[in-house]
C-alpha positions in Angstrom: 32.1 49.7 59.4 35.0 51.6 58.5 37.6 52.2 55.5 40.1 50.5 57.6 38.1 47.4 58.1 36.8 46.7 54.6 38.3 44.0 52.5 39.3 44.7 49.0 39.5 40.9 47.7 36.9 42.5 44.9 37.6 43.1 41.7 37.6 46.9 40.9 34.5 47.4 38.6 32.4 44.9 41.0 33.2 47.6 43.4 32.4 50.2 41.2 28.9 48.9 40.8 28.5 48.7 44.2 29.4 52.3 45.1 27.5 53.3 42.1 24.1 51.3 42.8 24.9 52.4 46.9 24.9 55.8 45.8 21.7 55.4 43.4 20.0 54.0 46.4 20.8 56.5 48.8 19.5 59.3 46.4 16.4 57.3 46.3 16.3 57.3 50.1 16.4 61.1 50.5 14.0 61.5 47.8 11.4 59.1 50.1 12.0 60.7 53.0 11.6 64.4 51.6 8.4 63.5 49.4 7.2 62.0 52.7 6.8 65.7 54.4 7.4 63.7 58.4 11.0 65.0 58.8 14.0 64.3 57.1 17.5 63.4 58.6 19.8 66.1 60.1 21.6 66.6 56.9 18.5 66.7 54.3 16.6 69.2 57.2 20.2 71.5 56.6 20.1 70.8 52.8 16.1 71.7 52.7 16.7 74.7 54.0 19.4 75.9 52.7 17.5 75.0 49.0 14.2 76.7 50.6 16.1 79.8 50.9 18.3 80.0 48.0 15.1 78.6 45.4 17.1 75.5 44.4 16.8 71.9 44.1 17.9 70.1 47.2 20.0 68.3 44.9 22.0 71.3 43.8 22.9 72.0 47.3 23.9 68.6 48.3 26.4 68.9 45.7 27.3 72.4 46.7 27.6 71.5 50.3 29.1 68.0 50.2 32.1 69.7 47.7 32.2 73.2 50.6 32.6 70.0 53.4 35.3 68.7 51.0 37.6 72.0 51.8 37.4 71.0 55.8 38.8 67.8 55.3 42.3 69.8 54.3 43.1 70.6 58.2 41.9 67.3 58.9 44.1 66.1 56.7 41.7 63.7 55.3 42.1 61.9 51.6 39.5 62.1 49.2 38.8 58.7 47.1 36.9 58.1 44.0 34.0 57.2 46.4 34.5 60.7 48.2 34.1 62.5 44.7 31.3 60.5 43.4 29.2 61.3 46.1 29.5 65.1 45.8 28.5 64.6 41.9 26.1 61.8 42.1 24.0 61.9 45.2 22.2 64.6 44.2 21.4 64.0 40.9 20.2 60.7 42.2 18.3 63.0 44.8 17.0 65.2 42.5 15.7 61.8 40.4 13.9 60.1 42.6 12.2 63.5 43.8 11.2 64.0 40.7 9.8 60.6 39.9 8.3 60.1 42.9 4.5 60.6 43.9 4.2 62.9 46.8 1.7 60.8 49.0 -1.6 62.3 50.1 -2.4 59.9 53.2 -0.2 59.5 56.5 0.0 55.7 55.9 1.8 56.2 52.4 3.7 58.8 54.3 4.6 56.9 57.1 5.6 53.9 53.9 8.0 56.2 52.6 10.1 56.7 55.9 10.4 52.8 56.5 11.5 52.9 53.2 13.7 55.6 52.8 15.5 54.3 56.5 15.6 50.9 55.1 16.9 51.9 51.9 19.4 54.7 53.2 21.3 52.1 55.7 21.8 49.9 53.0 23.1 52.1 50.6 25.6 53.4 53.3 26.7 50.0 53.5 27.1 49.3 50.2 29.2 53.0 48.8 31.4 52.6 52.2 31.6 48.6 51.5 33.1 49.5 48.3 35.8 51.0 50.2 36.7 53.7 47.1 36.7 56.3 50.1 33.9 57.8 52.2 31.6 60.6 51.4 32.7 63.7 52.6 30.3 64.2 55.8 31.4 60.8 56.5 34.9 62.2 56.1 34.1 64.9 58.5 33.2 62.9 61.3 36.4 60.8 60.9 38.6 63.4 61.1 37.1 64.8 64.2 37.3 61.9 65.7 41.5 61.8 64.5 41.6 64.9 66.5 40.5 63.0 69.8 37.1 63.1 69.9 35.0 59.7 70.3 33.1 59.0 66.9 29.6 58.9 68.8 30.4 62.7 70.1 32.0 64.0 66.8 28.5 62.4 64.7 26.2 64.0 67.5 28.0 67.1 67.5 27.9 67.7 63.5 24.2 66.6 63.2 23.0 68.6 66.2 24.3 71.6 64.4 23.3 70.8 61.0 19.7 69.7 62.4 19.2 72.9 63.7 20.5 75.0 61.5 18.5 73.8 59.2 15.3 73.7 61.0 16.1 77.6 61.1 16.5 77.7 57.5 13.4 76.3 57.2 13.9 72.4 56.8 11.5 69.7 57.4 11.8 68.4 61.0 9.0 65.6 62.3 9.0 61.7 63.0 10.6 61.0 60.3 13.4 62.7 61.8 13.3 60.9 64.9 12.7 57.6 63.2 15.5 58.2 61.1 17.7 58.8 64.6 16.6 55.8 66.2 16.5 53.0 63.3 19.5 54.2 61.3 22.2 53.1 63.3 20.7 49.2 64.3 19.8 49.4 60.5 23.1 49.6 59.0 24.8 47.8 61.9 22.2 44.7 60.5 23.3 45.2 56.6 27.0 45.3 57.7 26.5 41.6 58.4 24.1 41.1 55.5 26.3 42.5 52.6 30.4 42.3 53.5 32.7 42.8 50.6 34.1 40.1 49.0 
């Protein structure tokens, strides 16, 4: 699901709650997947690391990355929306949140709980902030304008995450399972809550 393919027959504040309660959700999502210690997804493993090394909340530097990733979408002539700036603010306060509320399991089954539902939890949120179609988050903005320059969307997300993944496994992020879980489920996930939860 695109910007281009979203409806806009809602009214604006029922969108608002969506992107709002999408982005609540997603924060939630990271939160899960870090407390779970199995691997996070290739952005979260750059964001880890980055807050590892720098003694910061990974929160802090989802906001100071996503608004650094911001300044690339200039020669990519991309255009930021409310959506775009809400995520730099509010994802990782919501991040931050949910780490900070949530337990940090002891047993591999609780672990393992917290990537289904951080997966689960993450696709639907991407759903519902991009359903809202009040303009993508800014690595979502990224890929999109690579592809504009000609390359083929699964090349320019592959590229992007390949380099964040292991630059931030060098920084000192969390790779595992839930890494590769995250990989393999995302995509069929969100393709499935696409259908579930179109704008209307």
């Amino acid at each position: 699901m695109s910007e281009t393919t979203v409806s806009r027959t809602a009214s604006f504040p029922a969108r608002l709650v969506r992107l709002y309660g999408g982005l609540a959700l997603y924060g939630s999502g990271i939160g899960l997947q870090v407390e779970s210690g199995l691997g996070n997804d290739p952005w979260d493993v750059f964001h880890q690391g980055l807050a590892v090394r720098g003694g910061l909340s990974i929160g802090t530097v989802i906001i100071g990355v996503g608004a650094l990733v911001m300044l690339l979408w200039i020669p990519l002539k991309q255009k930021p929306g409310i959506g775009t700036v809400s995520n730099v603010v509010f994802l990782g306060l919501f991040a931050d949140a949910a780490i900070a509320l949530l337990p940090t399991p002891e047993h591999l089954a609780v672990q393992g709980g917290y990537v289904v539902l951080a997966v689960v939890a993450i696709a639907l949120a991407t759903v519902l902030y991009i359903g809202a179609g009040l303009g993508p988050g800014p690595r979502d903005g990224l890929m999109t304008g690579l592809v504009r320059l000609g390359l083929s969307v699964r090349l320019g997300r592959f590229l992007i995450e390949v380099t964040v993944l292991a630059a931030g496994w060098l920084l000192g992020g969390t790779v595992g399972v839930g890494t590769l879980v995250f990989a393999l489920a995302i995509g069929p996930l969100t393709q499935l809550f696409a259908r579930w939860f179109p704008l209307t």
